[in-house]
C-alpha positions in Angstrom: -14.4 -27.5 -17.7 -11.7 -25.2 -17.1 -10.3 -24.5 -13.8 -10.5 -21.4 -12.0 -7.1 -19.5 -11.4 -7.5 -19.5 -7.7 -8.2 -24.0 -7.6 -5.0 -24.1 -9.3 -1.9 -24.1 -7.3 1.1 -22.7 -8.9 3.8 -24.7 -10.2 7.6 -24.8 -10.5 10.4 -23.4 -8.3 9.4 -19.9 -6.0 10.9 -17.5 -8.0 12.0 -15.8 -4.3 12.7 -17.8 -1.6 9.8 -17.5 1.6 11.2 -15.4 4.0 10.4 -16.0 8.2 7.2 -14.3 9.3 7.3 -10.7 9.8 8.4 -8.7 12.9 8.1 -5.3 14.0 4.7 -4.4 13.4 4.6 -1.3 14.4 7.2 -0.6 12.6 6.0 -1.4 9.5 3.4 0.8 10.2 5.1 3.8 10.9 6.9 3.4 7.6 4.3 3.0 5.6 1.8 5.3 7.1 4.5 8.3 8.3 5.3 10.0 5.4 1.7 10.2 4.8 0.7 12.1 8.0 4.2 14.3 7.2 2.2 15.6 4.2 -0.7 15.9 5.8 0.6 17.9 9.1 2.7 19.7 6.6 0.1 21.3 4.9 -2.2 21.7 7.4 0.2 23.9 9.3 1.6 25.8 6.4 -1.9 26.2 4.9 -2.9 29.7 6.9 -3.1 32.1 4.1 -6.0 32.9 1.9 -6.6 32.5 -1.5 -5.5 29.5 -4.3 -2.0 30.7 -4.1 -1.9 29.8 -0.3 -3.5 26.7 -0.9 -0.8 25.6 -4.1 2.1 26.7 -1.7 0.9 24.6 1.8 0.5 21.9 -1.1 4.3 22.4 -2.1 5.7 22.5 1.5 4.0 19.2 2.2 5.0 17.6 -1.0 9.2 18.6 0.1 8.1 17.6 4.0 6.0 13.8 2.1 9.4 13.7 -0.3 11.9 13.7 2.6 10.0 11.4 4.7 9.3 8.8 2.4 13.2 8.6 2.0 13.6 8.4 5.4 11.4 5.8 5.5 13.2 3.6 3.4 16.6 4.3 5.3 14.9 3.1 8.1 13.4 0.4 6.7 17.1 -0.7 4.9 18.2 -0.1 8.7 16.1 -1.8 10.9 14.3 -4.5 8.7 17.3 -5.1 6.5 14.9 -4.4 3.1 13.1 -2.3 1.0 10.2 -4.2 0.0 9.1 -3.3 -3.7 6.2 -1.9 -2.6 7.7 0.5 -0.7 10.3 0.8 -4.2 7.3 1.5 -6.1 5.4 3.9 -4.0 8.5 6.1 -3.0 9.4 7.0 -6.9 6.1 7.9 -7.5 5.4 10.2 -4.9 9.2 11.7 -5.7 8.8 11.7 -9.3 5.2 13.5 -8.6 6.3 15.3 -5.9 8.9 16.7 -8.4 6.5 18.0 -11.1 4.0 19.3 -8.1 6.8 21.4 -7.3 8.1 22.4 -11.0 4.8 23.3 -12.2 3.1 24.8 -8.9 0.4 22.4 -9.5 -1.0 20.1 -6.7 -2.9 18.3 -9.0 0.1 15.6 -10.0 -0.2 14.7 -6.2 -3.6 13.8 -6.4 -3.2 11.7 -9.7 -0.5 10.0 -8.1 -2.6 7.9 -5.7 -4.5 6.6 -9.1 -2.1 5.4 -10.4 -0.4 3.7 -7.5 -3.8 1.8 -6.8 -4.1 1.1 -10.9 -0.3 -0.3 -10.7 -0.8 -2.4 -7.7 -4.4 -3.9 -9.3 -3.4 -4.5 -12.4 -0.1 -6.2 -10.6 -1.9 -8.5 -8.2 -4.9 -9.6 -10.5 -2.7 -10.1 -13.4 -0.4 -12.9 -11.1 -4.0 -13.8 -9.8 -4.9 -15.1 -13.4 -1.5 -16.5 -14.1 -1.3 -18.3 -11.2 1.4 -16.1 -9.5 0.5 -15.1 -6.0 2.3 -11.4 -6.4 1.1 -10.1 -3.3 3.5 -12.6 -1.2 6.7 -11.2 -3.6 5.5 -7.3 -3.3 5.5 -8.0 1.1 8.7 -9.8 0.8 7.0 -11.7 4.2 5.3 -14.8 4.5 2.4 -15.2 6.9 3.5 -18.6 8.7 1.6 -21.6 7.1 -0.7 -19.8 4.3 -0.8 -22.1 1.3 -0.3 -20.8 -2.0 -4.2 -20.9 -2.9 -4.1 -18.3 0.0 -2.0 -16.1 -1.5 -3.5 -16.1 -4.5 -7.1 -15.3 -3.0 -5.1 -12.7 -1.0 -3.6 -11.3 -4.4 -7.2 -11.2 -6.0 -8.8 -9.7 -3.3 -6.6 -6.9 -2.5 -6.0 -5.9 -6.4 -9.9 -5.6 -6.5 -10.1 -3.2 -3.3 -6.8 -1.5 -5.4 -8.8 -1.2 -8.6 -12.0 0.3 -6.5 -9.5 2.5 -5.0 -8.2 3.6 -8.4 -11.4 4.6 -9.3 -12.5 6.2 -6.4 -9.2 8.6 -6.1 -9.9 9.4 -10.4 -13.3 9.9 -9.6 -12.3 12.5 -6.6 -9.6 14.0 -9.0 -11.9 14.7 -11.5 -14.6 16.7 -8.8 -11.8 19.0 -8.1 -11.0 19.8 -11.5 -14.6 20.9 -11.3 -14.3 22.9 -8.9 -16.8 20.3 -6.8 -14.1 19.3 -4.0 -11.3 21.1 -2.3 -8.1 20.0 -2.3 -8.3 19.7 1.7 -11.0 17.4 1.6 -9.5 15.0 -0.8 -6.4 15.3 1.6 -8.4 13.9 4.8 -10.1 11.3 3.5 -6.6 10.4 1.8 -5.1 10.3 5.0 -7.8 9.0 7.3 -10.2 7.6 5.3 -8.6 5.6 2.7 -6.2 4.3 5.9 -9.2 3.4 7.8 -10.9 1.6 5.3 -7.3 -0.3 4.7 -7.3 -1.6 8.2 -11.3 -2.4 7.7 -10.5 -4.8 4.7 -7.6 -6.4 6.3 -9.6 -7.5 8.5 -12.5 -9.4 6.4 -9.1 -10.8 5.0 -8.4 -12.9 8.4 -10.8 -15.6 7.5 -9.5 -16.0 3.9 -5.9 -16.4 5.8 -6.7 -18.8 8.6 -9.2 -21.0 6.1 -6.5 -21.5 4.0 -3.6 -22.6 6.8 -2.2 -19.3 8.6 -0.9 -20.9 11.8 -2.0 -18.9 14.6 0.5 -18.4 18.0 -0.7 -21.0 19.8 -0.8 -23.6 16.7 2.7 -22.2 16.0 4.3 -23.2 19.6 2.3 -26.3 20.0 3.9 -27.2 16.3 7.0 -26.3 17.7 6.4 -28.5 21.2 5.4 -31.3 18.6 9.1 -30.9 16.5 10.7 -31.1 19.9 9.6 -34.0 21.0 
């Protein structure tokens, strides 16, 4: 009987070396979730007029405003974390390189693909090191969640490249109701920025018992570790 990818540690040297647990929470947050509500406050504001000409231009000035925060956001990120993750790499050249061809071809269509194939990239990414034994979600954080063993990352990787692929799908599936003329533009926009970031936090959650079944070390198991080591 062959074993399952996930009862299968991985073997050999890490191929980057565990970094200490991650700080600055909020921080993180704002960096990842910022640029987003830039585009969307962008184009709310700027999106007054009437007509689809009004609608394609609010689109533009919130694709420049999403462009220029999303490098901010990694000059902060270089600044006060001392990284870039690659996640952060990966997302920031696709919502430039779309944000580019949104504004060259007054089409705010490339900014809804985008989001598909972010999720598609990230899936296919996380369950392909899921099924070679290669817990790629730990690499793409550049963080390590004190104590999770690497059956936990892997779990971790499968799970979230699942809720990536559904993702995928959902965003093509929204994509292709606005080409026919089914959806607006606007709604796709606020269930981008509020849904899709609500039901983020949602799943991370039903992630917490996957982490601390397979060893995240909580506080208080942290500094009673520590009191152990001491004495």
């Amino acid at each position: 009987m062959t074993a399952s990818p996930i009862d299968v540690p991985p073997t050999g040297p890490e191929a980057i070396p565990a970094a200490p647990p991650a700080k600055h929470g909020w921080l993180n947050f704002v960096i990842d979730f910022g640029p987003l509500l830039v585009f969307f406050l962008a184009y709310k504001f700027s999106s007054g007029g009437e007509g689809a000409f009004a609608a394609t231009a609010a689109a533009i000035k919130g694709t420049v405003a999403f462009m220029v925060a999303i490098i901010i956001a990694m000059a902060v990120s270089k600044w006060k974390l001392g990284k870039i993750s690659p996640m952060l790499w990966m997302s920031s050249i696709l919502v430039i390189g779309f944000g580019a061809l949104t504004i060259w071809f007054h089409d705010e269509r490339f900014i809804v693909m985008k989001p598909t194939i972010i999720y598609t990239a990230f899936a296919l990414l996380l369950l392909g090191g899921w099924w070679f034994r290669k817990p790629m979600l730990k690499y793409l954080l550049q963080s390590a969640l004190e104590g999770l063993t690497d059956r936990g990352w892997l779990l971790l990787s499968r799970n979230w490249g699942l809720f990536f692929a559904a993702l995928g799908v959902a965003n093509h599936v929204m994509y292709e109701l606005i080409q026919a003329k089914q959806m607006s533009f606007d709604l796709w926009l606020t269930i981008k920025v509020w849904g899709i970031t609500a039901l983020s936090f949602l799943f991370t959650l039903t992630q917490v018992p996957v982490m601390l079944k397979n060893g995240l070390a909580v506080p208080d198991e942290a500094h009673d570790q520590a009191g152990i080591n001491k004495s």
